[in-house]
C-alpha positions as CSV (number, residue, x, y, z in Angstrom):
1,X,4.3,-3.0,-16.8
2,X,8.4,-4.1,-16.4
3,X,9.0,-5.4,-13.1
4,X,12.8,-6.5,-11.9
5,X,13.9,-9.2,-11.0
6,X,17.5,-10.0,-8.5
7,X,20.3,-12.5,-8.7
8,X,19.8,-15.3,-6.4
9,X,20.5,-14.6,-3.3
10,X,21.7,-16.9,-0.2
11,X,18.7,-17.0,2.4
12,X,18.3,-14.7,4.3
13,X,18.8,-15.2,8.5
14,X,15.6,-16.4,10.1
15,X,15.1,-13.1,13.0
16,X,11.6,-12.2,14.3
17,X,9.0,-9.6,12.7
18,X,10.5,-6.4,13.9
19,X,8.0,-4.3,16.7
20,X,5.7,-1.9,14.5
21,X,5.5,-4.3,11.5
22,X,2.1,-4.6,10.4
23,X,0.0,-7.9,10.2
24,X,-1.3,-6.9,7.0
25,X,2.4,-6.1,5.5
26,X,3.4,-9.1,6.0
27,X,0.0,-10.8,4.8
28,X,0.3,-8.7,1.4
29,X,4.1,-10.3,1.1
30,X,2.7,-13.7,1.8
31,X,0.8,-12.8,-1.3
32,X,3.4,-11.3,-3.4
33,X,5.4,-14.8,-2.6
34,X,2.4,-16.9,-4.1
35,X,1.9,-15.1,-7.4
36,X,5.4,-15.0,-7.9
37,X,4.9,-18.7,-8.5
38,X,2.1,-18.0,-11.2
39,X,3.5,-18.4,-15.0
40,X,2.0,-14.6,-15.6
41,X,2.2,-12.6,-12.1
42,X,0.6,-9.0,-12.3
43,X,3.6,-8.1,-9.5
44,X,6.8,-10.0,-8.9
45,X,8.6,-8.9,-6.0
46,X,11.1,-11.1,-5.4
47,X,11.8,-10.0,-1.7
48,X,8.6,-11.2,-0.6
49,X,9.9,-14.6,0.4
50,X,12.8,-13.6,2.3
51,X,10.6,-11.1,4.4
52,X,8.1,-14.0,5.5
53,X,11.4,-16.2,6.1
54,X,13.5,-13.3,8.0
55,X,10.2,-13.0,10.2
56,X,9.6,-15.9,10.8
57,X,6.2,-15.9,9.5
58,X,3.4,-18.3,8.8
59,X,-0.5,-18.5,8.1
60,X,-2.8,-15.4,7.5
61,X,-5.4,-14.0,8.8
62,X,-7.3,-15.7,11.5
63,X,-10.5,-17.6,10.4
64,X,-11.0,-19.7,7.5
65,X,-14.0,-17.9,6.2
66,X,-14.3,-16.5,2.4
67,X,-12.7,-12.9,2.5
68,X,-10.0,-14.8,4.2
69,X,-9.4,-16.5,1.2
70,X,-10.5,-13.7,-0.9
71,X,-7.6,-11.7,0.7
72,X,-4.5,-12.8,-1.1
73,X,-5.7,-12.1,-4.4
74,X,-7.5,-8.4,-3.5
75,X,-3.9,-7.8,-2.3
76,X,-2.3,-8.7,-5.1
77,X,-4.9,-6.6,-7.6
78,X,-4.6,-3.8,-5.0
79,X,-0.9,-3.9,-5.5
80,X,-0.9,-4.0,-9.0
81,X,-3.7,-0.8,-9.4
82,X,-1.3,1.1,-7.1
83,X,2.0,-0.1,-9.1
84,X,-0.2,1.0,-12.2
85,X,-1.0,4.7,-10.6
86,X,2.8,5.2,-9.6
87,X,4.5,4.6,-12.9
88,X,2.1,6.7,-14.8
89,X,2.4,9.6,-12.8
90,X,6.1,8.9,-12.6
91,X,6.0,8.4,-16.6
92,X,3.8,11.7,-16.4
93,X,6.5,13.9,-15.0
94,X,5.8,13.5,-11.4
95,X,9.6,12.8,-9.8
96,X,9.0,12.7,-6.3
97,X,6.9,9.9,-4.8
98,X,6.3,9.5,-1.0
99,X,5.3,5.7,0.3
100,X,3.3,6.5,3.8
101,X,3.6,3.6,6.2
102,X,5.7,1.9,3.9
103,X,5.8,-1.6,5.3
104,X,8.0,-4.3,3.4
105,X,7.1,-1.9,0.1
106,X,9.7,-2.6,-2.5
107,X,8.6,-0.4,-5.1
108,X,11.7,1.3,-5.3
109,X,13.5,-1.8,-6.1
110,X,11.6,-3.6,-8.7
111,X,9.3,-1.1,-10.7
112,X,10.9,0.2,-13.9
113,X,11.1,4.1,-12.7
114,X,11.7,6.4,-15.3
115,X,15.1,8.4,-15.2
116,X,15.3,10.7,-11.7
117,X,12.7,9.8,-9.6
118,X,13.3,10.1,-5.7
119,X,11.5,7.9,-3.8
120,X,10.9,8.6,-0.2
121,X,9.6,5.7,2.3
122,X,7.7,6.8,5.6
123,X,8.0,3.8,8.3
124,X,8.9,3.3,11.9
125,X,12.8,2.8,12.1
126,X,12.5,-0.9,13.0
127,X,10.6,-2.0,10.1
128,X,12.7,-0.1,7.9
129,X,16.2,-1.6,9.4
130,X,14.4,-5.0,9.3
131,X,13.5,-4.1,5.6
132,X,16.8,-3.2,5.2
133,X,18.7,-6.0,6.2
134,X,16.5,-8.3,4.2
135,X,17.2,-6.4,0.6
136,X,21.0,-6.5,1.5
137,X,22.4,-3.8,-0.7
138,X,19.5,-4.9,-3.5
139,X,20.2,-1.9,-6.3
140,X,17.1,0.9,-6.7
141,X,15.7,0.9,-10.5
142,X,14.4,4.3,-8.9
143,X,17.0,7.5,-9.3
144,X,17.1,8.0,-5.4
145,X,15.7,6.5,-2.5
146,X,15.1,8.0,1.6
147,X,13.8,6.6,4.2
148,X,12.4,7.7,6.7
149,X,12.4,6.8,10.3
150,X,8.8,7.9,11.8
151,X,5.5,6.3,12.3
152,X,2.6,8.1,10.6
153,X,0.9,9.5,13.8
154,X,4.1,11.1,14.9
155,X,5.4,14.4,13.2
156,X,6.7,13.3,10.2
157,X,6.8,16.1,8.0
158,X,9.9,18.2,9.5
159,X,12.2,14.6,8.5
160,X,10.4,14.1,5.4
161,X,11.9,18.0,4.2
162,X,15.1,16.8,5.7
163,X,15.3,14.0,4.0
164,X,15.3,15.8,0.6
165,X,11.6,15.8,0.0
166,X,10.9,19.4,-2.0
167,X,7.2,20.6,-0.8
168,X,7.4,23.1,-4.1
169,X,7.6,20.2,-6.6
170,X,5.0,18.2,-7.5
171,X,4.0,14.4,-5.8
172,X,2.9,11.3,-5.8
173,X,1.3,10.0,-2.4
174,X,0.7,6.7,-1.8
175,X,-1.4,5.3,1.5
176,X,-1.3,1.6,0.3
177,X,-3.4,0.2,3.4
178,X,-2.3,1.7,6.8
179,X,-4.7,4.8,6.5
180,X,-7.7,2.3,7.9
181,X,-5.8,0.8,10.6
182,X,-5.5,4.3,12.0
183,X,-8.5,6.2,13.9
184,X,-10.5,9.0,11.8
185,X,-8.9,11.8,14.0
186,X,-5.5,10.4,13.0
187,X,-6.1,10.0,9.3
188,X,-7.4,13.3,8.8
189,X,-4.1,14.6,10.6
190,X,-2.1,12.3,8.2
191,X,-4.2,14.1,5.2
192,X,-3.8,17.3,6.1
193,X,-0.4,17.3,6.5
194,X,0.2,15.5,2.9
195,X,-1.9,18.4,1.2
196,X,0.0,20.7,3.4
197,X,3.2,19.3,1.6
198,X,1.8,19.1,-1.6
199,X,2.7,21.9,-4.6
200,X,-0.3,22.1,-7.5
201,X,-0.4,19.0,-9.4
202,X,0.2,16.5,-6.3
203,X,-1.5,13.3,-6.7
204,X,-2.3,10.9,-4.2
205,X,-3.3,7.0,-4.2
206,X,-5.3,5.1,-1.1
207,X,-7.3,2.6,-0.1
208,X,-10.5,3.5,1.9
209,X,-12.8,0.8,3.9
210,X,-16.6,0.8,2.6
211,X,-18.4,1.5,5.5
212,X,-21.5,0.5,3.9
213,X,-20.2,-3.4,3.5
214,X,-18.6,-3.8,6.6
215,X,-21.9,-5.4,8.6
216,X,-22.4,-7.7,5.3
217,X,-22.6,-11.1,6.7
218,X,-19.6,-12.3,4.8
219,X,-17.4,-9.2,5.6
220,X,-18.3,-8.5,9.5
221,X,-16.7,-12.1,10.7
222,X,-13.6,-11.3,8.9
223,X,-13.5,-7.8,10.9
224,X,-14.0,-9.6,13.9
225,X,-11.3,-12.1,13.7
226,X,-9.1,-9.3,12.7
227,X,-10.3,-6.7,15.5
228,X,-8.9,-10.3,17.7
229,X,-5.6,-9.4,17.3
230,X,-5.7,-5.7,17.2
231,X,-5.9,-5.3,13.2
232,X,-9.0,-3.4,13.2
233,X,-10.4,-1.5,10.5
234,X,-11.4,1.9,12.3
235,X,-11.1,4.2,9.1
236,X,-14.2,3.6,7.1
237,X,-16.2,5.7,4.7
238,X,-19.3,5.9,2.7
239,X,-18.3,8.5,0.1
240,X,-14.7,8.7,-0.9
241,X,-15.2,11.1,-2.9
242,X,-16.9,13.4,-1.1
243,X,-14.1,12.8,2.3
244,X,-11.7,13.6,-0.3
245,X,-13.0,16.9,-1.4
246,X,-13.5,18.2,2.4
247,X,-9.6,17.7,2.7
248,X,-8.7,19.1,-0.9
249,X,-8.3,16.9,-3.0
250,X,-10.5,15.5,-6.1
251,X,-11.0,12.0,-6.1
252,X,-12.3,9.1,-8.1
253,X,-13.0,5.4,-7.1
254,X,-11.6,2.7,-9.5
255,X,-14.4,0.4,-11.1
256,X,-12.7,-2.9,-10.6
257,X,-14.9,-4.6,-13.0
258,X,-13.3,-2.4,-15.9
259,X,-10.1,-3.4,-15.0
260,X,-9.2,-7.0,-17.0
261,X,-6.5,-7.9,-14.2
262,X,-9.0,-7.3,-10.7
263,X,-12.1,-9.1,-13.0
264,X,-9.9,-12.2,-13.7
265,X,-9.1,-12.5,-9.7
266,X,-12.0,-11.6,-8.1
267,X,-14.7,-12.8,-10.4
268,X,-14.2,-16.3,-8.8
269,X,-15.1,-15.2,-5.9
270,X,-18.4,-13.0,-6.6
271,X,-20.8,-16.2,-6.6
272,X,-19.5,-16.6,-3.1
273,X,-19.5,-13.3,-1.4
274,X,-21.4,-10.9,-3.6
275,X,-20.7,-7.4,-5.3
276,X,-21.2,-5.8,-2.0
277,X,-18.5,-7.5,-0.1
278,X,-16.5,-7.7,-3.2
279,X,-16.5,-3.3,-2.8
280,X,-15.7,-3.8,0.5
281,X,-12.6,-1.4,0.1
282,X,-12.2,1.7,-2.8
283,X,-9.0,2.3,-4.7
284,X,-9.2,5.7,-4.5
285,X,-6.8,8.1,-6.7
286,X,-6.9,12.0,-7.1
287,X,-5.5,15.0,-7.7
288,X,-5.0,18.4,-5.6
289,X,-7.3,21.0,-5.9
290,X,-6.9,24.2,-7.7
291,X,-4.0,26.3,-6.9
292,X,-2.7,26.6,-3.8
């Protein structure tokens, strides 16, 4: 995988974290900022500093128990899987790609896109300005990029079409993280409107909670000390796949241990937590089903 990389840059003003930026956006660029200092990163986004600066930020996660350290390098293998699924569907002739609840997502700015993708971001319109200011003209390696300017439990569809997106061409959806931040009720709403967009062929990326780890004794104190500061994870499921399938779509669960780059991260840390809380979230990929 070719990531960019930017000129230097002066810093970027100090500001605040904009009003609807998630905790766990800036968390996953707090990660981004630390492998960029690794001789081989799986992702370089070289942003990621300037976002934590421009916010103000500092610290993680509250609590100091294993998943919280655990948690910078699952975001960074969770980045790379989804960088992974995006540039081979791109590279597959999929053209338009929709980022849901886009955060401080720079995909559009340092993947190497094939020629004439359009990228489209879905955010709240202060994240995006704040997202905005901090990339300061920063070139797209993508053919075109939209944003915009609506949170994922308003109606976002009728802007998305505005904004250029075509519902009769094919896509490729990604839902990152923010799906289990939202309640069930409110994900499935989110779902049904992306397979209502979606032509034949539409493929879609996310990352589900495993319901079925989240009372492990090494992954319920970490859900606690999030659910302190109103991060909870209220999406969970047992079977991906099957959730999947009710809402159209055929899905598969990645087996991290097949994947060199998750089992050189995370296999550190199995001695500590365990397989089980290791699984405590699927990366999830799939494809819609039949025609519509």
């Amino acid at each position: 995988m070719t990531e960019t990389t930017r000129p230097q840059s002066p810093s970027v003003p100090a500001a605040r974290a904009p009003e609807g930026l998630s905790h766990a956006a800036l968390w996953t660029s707090a990660a981004h900022a630390a492998e960029a200092l690794r001789p081989t990163p799986y992702v370089l986004d070289p942003w990621a500093a300037d976002f934590l600066h421009a916010a103000r930020f500092q610290g993680g996660p509250p609590g100091d128990g294993a998943m919280q350290r655990l948690l910078p390098d699952w975001q960074v293998v969770r980045s790379r899987f989804f960088d992974d699924y995006l540039l081979t569907a791109a590279r597959s002739g999929w053209r338009q790609v929709v980022v849901l609840g886009a955060g401080l997502d720079t995909r559009a700015f340092r993947l190497d896109w094939p020629t004439g993708v359009h990228l489209f971001e879905v955010e709240v319109p202060s994240v995006l300005a704040f997202k905005d200011r901090v990339l300061d003209g920063s070139p797209v390696t993508c053919g075109r990029r939209s944003t915009v300017g609506a949170g994922l439990t308003e109606a976002w569809d009728e802007e998305l079409v505005a904004a250029g997106f075509d519902p009769v061409r094919p896509t490729a959806w990604l839902c990152e993280a923010p799906l289990y931040f939202l309640e069930p009720d409110a994900v499935a709403a989110v779902v049904t409107t992306m397979t209502e967009l979606s032509a034949e062929g539409s493929t879609f990326g996310a990352e589900c909670v495993n319901s079925q780890a989240v009372d492990s004794p090494l992954v319920a104190p970490f859900l606690n000390a999030l659910a302190t500061i109103g991060a909870a994870w209220n999406w969970q499921l047992a079977d991906p796949e099957k959730w999947w399938a009710e809402h159209g779509w055929d899905a598969r669960v990645a087996d991290l241990f097949t994947l060199p780059y998750a089992m050189e991260r995370l296999s550190l840390y199995l001695p500590l937590v365990g397989e089980a809380a290791a699984k405590c979230a699927f990366l999830t990929t799939g494809t819609l089903r039949g025609p519509r």
